[in-house]
VEXDREN-2710 file (C-alpha; in Angstrom, 1 decimal):
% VEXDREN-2710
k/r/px/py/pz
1/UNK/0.0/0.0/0.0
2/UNK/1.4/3.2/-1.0
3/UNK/1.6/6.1/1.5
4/UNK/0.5/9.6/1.0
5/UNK/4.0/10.9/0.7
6/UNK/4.5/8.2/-2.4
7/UNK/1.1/9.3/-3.8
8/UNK/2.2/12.9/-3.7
9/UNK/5.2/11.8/-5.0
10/UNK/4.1/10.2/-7.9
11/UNK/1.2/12.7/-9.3
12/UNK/4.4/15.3/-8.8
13/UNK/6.3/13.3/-11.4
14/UNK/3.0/12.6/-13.6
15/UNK/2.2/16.2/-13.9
16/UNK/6.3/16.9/-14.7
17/UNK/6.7/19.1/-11.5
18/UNK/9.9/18.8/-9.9
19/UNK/9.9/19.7/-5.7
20/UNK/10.8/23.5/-6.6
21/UNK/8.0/23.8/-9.3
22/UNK/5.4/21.8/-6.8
23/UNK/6.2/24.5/-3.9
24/UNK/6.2/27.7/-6.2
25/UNK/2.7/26.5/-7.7
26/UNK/1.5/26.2/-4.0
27/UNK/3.6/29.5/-2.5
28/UNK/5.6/27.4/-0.4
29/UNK/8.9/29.2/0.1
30/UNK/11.0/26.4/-0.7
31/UNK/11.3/22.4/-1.7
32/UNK/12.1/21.5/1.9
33/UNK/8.2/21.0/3.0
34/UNK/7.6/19.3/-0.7
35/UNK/10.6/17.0/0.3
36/UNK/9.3/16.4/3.7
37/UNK/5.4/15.4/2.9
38/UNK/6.8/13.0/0.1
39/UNK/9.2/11.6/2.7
40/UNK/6.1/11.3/5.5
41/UNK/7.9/13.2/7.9
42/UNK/5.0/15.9/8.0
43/UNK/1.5/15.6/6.0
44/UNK/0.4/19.1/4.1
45/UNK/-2.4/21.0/5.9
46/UNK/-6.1/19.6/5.1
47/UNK/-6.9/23.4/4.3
48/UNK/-4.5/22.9/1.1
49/UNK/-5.2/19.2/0.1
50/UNK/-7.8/20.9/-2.5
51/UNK/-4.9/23.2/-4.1
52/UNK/-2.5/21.0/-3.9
53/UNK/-5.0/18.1/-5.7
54/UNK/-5.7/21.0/-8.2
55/UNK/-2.2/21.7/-9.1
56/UNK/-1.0/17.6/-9.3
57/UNK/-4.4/17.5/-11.6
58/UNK/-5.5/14.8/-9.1
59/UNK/-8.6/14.2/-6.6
60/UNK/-8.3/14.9/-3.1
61/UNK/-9.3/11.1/-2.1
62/UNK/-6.5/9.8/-5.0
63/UNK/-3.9/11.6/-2.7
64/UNK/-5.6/10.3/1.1
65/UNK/-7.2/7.1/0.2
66/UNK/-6.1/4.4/2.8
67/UNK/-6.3/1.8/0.7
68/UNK/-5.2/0.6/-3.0
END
């Protein structure tokens, strides 16, 4: 079962982002929080799931789903 950091990660690669172009698209100020929700140190906020869905062209339950 994949986590959410691996889901994140791999709609990120789908939609040809890299870390830096994921985090300016969602007005992060740098890679380190993409790096650390792909990672699962740290989850993003469920106030931004929606953008961050939007931008990775994705649904919200495709990123959060517990199972596969």
């Amino acid at each position: 079962m994949a986590t959410i950091g691996q889901r994140i990660r791999s709609a990120r690669e789908a939609a040809g982002l890299t870390r830096m172009g994921l985090a300016v698209a969602l007005g992060l100020g740098s890679e380190s929080t993409v790096r650390r929700w792909e990672r699962d140190e740290c989850y993003p906020p469920v106030k931004n799931l929606a953008v961050l869905a939007g931008v990775l062209q994705v649904s919200v339950a495709s990123l959060v789903r517990a199972d596969e």
